[in-house]
C-alpha positions in Angstrom: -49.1 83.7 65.9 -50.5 82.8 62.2 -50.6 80.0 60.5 -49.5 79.4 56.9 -49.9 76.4 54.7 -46.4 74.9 53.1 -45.7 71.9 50.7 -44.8 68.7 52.1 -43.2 65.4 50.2 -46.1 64.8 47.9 -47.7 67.9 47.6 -50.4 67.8 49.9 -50.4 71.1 52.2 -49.8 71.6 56.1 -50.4 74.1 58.3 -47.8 74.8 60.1 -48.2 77.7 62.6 -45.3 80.5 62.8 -44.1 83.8 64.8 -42.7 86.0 62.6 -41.5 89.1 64.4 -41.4 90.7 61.0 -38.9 93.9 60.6 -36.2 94.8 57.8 -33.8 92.7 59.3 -31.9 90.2 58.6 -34.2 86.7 58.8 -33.2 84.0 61.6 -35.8 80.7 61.4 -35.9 79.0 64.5 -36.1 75.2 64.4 -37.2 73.8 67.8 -36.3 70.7 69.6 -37.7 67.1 70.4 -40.8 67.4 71.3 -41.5 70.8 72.4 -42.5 73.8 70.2 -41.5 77.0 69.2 -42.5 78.3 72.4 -38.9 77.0 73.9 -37.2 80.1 71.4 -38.9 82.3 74.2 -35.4 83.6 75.6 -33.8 84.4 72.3 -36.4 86.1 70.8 -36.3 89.5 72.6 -32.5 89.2 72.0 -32.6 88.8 68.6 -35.0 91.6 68.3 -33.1 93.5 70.2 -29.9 93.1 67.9 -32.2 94.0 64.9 -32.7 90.5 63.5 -36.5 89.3 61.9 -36.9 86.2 64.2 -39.3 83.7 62.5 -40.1 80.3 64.5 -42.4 77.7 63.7 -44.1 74.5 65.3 -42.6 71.4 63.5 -46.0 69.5 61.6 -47.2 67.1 64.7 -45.9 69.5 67.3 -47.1 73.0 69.3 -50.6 74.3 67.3 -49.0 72.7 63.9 -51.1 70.4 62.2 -50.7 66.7 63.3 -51.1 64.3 59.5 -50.2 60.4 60.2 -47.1 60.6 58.8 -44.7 62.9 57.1 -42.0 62.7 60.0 -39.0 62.0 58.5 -36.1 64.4 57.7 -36.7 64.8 54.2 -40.4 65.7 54.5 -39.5 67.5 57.6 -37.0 69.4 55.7 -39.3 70.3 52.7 -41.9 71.8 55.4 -38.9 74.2 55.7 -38.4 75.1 52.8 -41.8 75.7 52.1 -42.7 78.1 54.9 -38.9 80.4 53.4 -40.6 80.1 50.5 -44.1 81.1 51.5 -42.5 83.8 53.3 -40.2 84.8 50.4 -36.7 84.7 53.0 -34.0 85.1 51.4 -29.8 86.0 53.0 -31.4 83.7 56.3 -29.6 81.8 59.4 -31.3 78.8 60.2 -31.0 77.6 63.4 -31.7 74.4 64.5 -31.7 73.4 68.0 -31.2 69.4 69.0 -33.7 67.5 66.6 -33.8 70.5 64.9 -29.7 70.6 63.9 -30.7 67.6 61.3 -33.4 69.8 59.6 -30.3 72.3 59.2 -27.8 69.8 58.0 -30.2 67.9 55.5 -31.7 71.4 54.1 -28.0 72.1 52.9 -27.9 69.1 51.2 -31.1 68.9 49.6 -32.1 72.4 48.7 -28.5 74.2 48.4 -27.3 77.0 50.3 -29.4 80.2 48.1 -31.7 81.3 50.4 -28.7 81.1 53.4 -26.4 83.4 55.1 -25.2 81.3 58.0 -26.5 78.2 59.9 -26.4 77.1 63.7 -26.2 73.8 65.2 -27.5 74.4 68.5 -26.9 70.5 71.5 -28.0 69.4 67.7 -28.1 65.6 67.1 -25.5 65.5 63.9 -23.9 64.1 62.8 -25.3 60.8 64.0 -26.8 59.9 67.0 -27.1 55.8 67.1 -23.9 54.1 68.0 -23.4 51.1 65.2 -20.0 49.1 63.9 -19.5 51.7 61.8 -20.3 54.9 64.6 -18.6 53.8 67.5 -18.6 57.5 68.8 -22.7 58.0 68.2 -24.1 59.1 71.9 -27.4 56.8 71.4 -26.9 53.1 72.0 -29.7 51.0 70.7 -30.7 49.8 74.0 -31.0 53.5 75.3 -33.3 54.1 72.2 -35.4 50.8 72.3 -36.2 51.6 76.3 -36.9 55.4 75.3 -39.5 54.2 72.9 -41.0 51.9 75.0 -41.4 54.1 77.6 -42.8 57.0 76.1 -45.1 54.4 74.9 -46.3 52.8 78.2 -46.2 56.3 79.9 -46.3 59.4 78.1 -46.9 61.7 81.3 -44.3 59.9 83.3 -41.8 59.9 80.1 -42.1 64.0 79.7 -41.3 64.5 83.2 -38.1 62.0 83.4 -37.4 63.6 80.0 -37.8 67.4 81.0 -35.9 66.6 84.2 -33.2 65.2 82.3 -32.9 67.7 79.7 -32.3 70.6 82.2 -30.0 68.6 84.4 -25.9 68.4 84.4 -25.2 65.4 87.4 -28.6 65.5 88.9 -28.5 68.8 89.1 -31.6 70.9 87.6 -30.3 74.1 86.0 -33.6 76.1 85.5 -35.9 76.5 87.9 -39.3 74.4 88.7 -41.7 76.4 86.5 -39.6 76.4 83.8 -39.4 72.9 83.6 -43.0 72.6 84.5 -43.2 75.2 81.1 -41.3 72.9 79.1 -43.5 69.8 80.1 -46.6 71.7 78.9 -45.1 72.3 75.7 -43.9 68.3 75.1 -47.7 67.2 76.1 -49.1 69.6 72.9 -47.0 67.1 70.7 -49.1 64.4 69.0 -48.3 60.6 70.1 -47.8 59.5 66.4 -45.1 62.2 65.5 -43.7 62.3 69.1 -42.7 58.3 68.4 -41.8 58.6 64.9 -39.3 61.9 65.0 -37.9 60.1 68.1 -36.8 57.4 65.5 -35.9 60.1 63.1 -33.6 62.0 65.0 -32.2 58.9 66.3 -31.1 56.2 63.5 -30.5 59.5 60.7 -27.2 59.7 59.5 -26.3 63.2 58.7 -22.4 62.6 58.0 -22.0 63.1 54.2 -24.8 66.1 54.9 -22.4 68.3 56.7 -19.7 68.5 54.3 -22.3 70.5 52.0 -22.3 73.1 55.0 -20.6 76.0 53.7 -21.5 78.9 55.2 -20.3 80.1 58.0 -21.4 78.0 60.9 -21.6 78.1 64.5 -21.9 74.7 66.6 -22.9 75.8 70.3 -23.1 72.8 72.9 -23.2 72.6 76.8 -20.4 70.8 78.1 -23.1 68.8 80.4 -25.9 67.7 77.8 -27.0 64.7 79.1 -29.2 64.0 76.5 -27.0 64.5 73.1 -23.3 64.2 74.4 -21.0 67.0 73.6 -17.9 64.5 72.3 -20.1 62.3 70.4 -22.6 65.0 68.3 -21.3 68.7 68.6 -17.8 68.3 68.8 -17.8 66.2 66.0 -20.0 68.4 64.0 -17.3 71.0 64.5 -15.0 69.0 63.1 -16.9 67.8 60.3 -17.2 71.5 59.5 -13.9 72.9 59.1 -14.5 76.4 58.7 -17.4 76.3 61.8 -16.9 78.2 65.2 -17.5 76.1 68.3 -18.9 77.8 71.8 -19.0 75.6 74.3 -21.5 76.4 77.2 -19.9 75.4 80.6 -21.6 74.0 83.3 -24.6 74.0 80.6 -27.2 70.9 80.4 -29.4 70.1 77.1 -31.8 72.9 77.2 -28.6 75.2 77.5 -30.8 78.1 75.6 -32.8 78.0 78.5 -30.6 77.7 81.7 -28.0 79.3 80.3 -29.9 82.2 78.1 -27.2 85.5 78.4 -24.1 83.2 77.2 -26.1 81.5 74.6 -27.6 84.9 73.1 -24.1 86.4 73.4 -22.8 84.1 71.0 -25.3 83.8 68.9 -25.7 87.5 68.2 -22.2 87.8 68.2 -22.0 85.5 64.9 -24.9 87.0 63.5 -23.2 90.2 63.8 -19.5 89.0 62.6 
């Protein structure tokens, strides 16, 4: 793990720490979810190796061993931080895959800094193209009750809000998909997230409106979703992605819950590698 220092917004730097598996490959950046680290890219990264892909993932500022500033948490400073570490690192030909909260660091990258430095990009149970049900996004999965009571309760209870959360994320029906100590894993990793940017990327991820991002997606595209997200619904954020995306492949993960990369790791690196590879 290393850090490295990239530009945000207004020019001040952040550290953002990174694990670059290095190698001639081709590069694939890693973009974690809400509100865990880059430790949750654990299961990919041996496949990715593996397949001869450089895997680089970083902690999001205010997240994992990142640096934590006051502010700085919405999607277009998020999204510079981005584009500072590829540039820091000189990637160039590069998927970019962004998992949940992450899938709106992909879709506003393409918009704001062009499609140069990629060769593909991943939506992975990502929250485009817009998660808060309004007059005018009847379909959006987040209804502002559901996001007023999230905030509040993260607020009143962060310890009791990680492990309703984690419990959640891993579930299809009530039913946990991933064992004890994983979940147990992922709670460690929420609790490393700073209180500030923890609240603020919640409202980030959850009033953005990535629909006239997408249609600047044109590389080729994968959107992979589990069929029993209970956290970002399938119908009203990756299924509409797809569409939004006409050239995109869709792989849907059966039986699969939020943190599909996790409970479901062989059929998510399958398909994965398999569109790195095509």
């Amino acid at each position: 793990m290393s850090e490295i220092e990239v530009n945000s917004r207004f020019l001040s730097r952040v550290g953002v720490h990174v694990d670059d598996a290095g190698g001639t490959g081709r590069p694939v950046v890693l973009i974690h979810g809400w509100p865990l680290s880059k430790e949750s890219w654990k299961p990919q990264l041996p496949a990715l190796g593996a397949a001869g892909y450089r895997a680089v993932a970083y902690d999001r500022r205010g997240f994992g061993h990142s640096d934590k500033p006051s502010g700085g948490y919405d999607y277009d400073t998020l999204t510079d931080d981005l584009e500072g570490l590829m540039a820091e690192l000189d990637l160039h030909d590069v998927t970019l895959v962004g998992f949940s909260m992450g899938g709106g660091e992909v879709a506003r990258y393409v918009s704001k800094y062009g499609v140069n430095r990629l060769h593909s990009v991943v939506f992975a149970a990502a929250v485009p193209p817009y998660m808060l049900q309004t007059d005018d996004n009847p379909d959006g999965p987040l209804t502002t009750e559901q996001a007023a009571s999230m905030t509040a309760d993260l607020t009143a209870d962060r310890d009791g809000f990680f492990d309703r959360f984690t419990t959640q994320f891993f579930s299809v029906n009530g039913d946990l998909k991933v064992t004890e100590a994983q979940r147990q894993e992922a709670i460690v990793l929420c609790r490393q997230s700073d209180q500030k940017a923890a609240l603020k990327c919640m409202a980030s991820f959850g009033t953005e409106d990535f629909r006239d991002d997408l249609p600047n997606v044109t590389v080729p595209t994968l959107v992979i979703h589990g069929d029993g997200d209970g956290i970002v619904a399938f119908a009203g954020s990756g299924a509409r992605t797809h569409a939004a995306i006409p050239h995109s492949t869709l792989t849907v993960l059966a039986g699969a819950p939020h943190g599909c990369n996790v409970s479901h790791p062989d059929e998510f690196n399958r398909a994965l590698v398999d569109f790195l590879d095509s």
